[in-house]
C-alpha atoms as an extended CHARMM CRD file, in Angstrom:
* protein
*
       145  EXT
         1         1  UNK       CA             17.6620000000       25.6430000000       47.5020000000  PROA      1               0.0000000000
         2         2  UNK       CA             19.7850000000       23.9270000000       45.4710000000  PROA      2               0.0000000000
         3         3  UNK       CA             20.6720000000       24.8330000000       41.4340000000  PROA      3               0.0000000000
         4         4  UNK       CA             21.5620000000       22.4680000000       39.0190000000  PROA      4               0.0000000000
         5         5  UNK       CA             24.4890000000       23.5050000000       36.8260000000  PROA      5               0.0000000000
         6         6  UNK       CA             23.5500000000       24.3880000000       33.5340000000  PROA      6               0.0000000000
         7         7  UNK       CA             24.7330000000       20.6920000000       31.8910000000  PROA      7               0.0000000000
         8         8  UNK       CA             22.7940000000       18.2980000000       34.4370000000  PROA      8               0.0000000000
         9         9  UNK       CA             19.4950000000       20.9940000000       33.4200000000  PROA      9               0.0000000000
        10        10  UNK       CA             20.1870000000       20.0890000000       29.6090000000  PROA      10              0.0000000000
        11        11  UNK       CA             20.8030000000       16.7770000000       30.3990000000  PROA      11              0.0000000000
        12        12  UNK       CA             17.3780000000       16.7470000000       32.3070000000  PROA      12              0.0000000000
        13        13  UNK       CA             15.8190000000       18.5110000000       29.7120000000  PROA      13              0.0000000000
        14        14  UNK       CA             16.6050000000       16.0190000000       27.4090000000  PROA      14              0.0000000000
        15        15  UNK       CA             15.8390000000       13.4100000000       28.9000000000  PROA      15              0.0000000000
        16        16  UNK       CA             12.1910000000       14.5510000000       29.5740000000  PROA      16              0.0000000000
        17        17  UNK       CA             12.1820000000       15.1890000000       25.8110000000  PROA      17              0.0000000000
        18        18  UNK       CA             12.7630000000       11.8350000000       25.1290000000  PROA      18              0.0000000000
        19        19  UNK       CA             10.1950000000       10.6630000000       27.4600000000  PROA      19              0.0000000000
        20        20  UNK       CA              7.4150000000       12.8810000000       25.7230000000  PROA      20              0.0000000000
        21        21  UNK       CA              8.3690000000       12.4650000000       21.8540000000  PROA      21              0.0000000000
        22        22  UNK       CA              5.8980000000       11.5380000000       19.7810000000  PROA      22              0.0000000000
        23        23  UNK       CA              6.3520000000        8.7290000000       17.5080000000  PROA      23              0.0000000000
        24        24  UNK       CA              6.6450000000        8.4240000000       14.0580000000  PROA      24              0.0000000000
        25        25  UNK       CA              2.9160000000        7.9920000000       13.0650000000  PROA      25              0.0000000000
        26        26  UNK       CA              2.6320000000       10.9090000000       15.2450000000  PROA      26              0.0000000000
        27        27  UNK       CA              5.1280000000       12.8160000000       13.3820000000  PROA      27              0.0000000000
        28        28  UNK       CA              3.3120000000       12.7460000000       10.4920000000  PROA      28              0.0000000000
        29        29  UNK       CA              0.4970000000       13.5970000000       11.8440000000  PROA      29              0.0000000000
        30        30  UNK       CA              1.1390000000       16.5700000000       12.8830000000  PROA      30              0.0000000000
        31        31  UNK       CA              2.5340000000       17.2980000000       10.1630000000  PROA      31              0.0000000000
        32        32  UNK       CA             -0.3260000000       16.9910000000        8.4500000000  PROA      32              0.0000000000
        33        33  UNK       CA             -2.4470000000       18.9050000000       10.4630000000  PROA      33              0.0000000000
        34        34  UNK       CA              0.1170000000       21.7860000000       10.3500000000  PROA      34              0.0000000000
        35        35  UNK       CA              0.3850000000       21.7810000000        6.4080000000  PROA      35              0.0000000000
        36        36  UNK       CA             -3.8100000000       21.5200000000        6.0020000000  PROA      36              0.0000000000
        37        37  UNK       CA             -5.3130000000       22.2090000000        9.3750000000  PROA      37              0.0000000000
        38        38  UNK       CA             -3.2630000000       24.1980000000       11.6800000000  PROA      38              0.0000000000
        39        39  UNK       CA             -4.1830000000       28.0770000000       12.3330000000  PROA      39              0.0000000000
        40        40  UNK       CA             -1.3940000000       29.2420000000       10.3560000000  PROA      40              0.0000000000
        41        41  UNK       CA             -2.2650000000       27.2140000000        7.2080000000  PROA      41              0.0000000000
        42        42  UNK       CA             -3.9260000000       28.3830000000        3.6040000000  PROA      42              0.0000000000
        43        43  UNK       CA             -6.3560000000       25.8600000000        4.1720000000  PROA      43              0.0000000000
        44        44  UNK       CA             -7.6800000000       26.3800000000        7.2110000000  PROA      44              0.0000000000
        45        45  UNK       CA            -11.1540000000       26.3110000000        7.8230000000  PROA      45              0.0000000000
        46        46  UNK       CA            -11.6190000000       25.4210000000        3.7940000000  PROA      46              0.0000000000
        47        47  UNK       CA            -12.8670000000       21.5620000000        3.2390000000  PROA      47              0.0000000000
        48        48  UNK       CA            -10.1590000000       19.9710000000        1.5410000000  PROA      48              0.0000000000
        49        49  UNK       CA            -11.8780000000       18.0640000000       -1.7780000000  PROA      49              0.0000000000
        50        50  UNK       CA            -11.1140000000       16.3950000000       -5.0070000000  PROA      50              0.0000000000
        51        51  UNK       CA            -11.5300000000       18.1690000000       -8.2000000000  PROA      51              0.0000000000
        52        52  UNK       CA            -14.9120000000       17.1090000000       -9.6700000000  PROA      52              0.0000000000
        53        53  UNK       CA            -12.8320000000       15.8560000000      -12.7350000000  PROA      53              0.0000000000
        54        54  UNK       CA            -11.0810000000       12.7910000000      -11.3800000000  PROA      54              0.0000000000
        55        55  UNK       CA            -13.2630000000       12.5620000000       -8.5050000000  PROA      55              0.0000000000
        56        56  UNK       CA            -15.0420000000        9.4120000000       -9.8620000000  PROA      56              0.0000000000
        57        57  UNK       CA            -11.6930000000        8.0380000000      -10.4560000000  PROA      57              0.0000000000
        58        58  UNK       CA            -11.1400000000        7.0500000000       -6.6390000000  PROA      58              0.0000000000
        59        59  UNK       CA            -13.8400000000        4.9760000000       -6.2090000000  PROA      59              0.0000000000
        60        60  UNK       CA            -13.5940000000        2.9190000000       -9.1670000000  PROA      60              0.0000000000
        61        61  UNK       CA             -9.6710000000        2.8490000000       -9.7330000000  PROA      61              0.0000000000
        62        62  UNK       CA             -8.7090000000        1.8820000000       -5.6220000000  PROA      62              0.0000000000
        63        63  UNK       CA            -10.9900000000       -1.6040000000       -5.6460000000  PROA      63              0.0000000000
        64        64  UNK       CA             -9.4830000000       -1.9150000000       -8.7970000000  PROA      64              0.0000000000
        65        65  UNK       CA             -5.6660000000       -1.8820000000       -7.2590000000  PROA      65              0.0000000000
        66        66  UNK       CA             -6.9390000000       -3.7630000000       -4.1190000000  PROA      66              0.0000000000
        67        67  UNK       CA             -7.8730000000       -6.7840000000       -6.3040000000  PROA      67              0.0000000000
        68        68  UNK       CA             -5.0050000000       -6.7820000000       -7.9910000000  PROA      68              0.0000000000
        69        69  UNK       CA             -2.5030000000       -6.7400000000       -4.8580000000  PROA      69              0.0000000000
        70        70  UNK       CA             -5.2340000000       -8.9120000000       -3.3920000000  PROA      70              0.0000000000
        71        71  UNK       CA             -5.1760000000      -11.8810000000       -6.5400000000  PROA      71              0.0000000000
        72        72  UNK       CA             -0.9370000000      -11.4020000000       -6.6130000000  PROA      72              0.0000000000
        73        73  UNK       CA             -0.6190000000      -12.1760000000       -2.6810000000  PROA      73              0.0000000000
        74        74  UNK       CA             -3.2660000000      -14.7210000000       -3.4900000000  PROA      74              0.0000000000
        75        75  UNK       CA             -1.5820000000      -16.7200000000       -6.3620000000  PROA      75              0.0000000000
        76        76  UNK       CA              1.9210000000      -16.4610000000       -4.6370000000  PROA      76              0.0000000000
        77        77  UNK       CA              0.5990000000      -17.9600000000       -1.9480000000  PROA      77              0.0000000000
        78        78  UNK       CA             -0.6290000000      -21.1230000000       -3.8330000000  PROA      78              0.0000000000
        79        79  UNK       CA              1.8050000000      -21.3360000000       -5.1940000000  PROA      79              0.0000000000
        80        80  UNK       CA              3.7770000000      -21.7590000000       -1.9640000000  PROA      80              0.0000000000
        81        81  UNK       CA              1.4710000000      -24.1560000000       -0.3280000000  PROA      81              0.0000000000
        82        82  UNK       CA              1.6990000000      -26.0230000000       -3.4280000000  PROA      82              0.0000000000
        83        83  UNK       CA              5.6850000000      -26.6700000000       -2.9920000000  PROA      83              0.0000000000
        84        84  UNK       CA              4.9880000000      -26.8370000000        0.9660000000  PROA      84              0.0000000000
        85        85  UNK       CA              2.6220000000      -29.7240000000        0.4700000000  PROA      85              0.0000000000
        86        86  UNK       CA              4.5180000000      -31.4970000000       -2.4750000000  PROA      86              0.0000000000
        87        87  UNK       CA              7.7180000000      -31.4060000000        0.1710000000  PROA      87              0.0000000000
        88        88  UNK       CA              5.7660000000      -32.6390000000        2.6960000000  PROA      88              0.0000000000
        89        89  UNK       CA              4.3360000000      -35.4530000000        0.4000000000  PROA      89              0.0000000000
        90        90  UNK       CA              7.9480000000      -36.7000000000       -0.6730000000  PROA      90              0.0000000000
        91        91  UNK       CA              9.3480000000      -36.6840000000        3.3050000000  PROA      91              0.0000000000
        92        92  UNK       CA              6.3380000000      -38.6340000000        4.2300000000  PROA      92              0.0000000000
        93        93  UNK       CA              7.2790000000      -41.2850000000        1.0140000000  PROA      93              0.0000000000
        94        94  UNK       CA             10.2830000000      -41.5950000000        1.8210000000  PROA      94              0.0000000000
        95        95  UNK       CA             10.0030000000      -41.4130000000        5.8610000000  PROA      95              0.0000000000
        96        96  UNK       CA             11.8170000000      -38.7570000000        6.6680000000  PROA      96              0.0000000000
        97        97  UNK       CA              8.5230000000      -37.6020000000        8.9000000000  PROA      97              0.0000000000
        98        98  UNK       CA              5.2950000000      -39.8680000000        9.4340000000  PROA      98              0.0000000000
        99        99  UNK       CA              2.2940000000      -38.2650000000        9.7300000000  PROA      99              0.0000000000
       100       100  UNK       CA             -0.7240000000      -40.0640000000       10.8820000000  PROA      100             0.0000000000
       101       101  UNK       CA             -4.8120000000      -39.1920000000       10.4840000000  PROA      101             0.0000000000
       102       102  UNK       CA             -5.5180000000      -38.5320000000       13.9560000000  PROA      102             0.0000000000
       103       103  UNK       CA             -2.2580000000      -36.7450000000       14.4780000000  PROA      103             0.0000000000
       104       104  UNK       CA             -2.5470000000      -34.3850000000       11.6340000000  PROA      104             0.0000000000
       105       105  UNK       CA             -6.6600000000      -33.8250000000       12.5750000000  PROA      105             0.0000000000
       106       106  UNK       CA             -5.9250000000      -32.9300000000       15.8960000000  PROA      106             0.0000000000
       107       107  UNK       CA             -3.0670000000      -30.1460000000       14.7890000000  PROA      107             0.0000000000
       108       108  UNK       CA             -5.7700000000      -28.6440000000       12.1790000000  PROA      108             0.0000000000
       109       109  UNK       CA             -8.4030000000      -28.4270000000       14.6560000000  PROA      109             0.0000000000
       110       110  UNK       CA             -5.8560000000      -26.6540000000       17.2040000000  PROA      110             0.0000000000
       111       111  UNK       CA             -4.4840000000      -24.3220000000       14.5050000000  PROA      111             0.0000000000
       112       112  UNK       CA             -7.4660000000      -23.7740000000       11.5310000000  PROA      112             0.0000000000
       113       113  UNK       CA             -9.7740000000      -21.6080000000       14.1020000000  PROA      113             0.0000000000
       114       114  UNK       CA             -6.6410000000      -18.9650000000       14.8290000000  PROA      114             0.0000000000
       115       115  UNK       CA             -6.7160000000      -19.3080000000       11.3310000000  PROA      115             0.0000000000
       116       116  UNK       CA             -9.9510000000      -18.2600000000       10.5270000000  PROA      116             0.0000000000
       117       117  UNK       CA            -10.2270000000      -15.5750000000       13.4500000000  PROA      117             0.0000000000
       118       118  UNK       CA             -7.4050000000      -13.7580000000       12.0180000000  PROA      118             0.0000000000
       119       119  UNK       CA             -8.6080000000      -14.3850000000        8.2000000000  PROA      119             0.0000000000
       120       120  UNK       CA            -12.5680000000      -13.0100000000        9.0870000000  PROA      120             0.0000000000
       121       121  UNK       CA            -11.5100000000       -9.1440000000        9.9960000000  PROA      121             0.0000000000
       122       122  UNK       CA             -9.5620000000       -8.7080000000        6.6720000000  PROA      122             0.0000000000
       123       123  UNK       CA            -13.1120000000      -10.1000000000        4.9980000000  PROA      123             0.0000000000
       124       124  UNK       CA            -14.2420000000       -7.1760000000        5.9720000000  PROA      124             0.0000000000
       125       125  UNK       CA            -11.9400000000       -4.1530000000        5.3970000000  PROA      125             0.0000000000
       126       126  UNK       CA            -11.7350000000       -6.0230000000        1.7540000000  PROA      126             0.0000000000
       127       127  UNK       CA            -14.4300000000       -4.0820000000       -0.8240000000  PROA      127             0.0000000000
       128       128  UNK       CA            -15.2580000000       -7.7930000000       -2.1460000000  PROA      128             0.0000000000
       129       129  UNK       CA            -18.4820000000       -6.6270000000       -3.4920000000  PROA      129             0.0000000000
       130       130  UNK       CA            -17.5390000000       -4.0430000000       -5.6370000000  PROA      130             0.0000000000
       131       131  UNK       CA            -17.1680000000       -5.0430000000       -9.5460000000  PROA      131             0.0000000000
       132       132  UNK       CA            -13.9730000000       -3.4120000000       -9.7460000000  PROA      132             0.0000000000
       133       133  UNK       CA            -12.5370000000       -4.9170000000       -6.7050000000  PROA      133             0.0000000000
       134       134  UNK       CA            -13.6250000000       -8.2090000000       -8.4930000000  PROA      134             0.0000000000
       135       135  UNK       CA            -12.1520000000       -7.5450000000      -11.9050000000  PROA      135             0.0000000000
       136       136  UNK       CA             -8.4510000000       -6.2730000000      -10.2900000000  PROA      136             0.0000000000
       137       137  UNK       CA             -8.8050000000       -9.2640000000       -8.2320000000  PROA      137             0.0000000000
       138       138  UNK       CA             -9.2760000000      -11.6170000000      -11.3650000000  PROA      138             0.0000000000
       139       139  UNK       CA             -6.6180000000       -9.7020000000      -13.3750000000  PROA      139             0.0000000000
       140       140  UNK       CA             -4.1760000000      -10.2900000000       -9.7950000000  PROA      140             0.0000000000
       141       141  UNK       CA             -4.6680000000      -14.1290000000      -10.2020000000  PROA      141             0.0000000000
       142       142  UNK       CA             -4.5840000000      -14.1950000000      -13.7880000000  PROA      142             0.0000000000
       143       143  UNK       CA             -1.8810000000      -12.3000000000      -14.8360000000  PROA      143             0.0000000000
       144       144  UNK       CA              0.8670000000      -12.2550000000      -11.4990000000  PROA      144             0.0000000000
       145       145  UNK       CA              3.5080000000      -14.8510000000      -12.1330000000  PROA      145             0.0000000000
């Protein structure tokens, strides 16, 4: 039998650690599950919970942030598909591009259902029927520049 000296075993060694290393999410998860899970922990075996102080804060103040990211991303947006289409409007004037009916039906009908695929599963991680999540959104849209 043959023995490997005792830098090709290290080298080995790490190699098959780099093979089997977790990745970052995983990182943190264990992490986690050290700090408020593992054996070893304060916490373990105890159900982790919110004081019953600001506990009524969560629901109420996270729709509330949502809608606001939500109505920012929303106005910016516009507001770029406003300039997109005005730019698009004043190559077409001055024929820098043509753009005809059939020609510009026939790329929205190839690219609006990806469109709406990808648009319907956000619908529904989106709390869009919670008051709060309604106000934040209006604030978003009002107030974002």
């Amino acid at each position: 039998m043959m023995r490997c000296s005792p830098c090709e075993s290290l080298k080995y060694a790490r190699i098959r650690a780099l093979a089997t290393a977790p990745t970052n999410w995983q990182k943190s998860y264990i992490i986690v599950y050290k700090l408020f899970a593992g054996r070893n922990s304060r916490n373990f075996g105890k159900n982790m919970s919110i004081p019953p102080e600001i506990a009524w804060l969560v629901p109420v103040v996270l729709p509330f942030i949502i809608g606001l990211l939500v109505g920012a991303i929303i106005k910016k947006t516009f507001k770029v598909l406003i300039l997109i289409t005005a730019l698009i409007i004043l190559l077409v004037a001055t024929g820098i591009i043509s753009l005809t009916f059939r020609g510009l039906f026939a790329e929205a009908m190839n690219f609006l259902p990806k469109l709406y695929n990808a648009g319907y599963g956000i619908l529904n991680v989106l709390p869009y029927s919670s008051i709060a999540f309604l106000i934040g959104l209006a604030l978003g849209l009002w107030f974002t520049r």
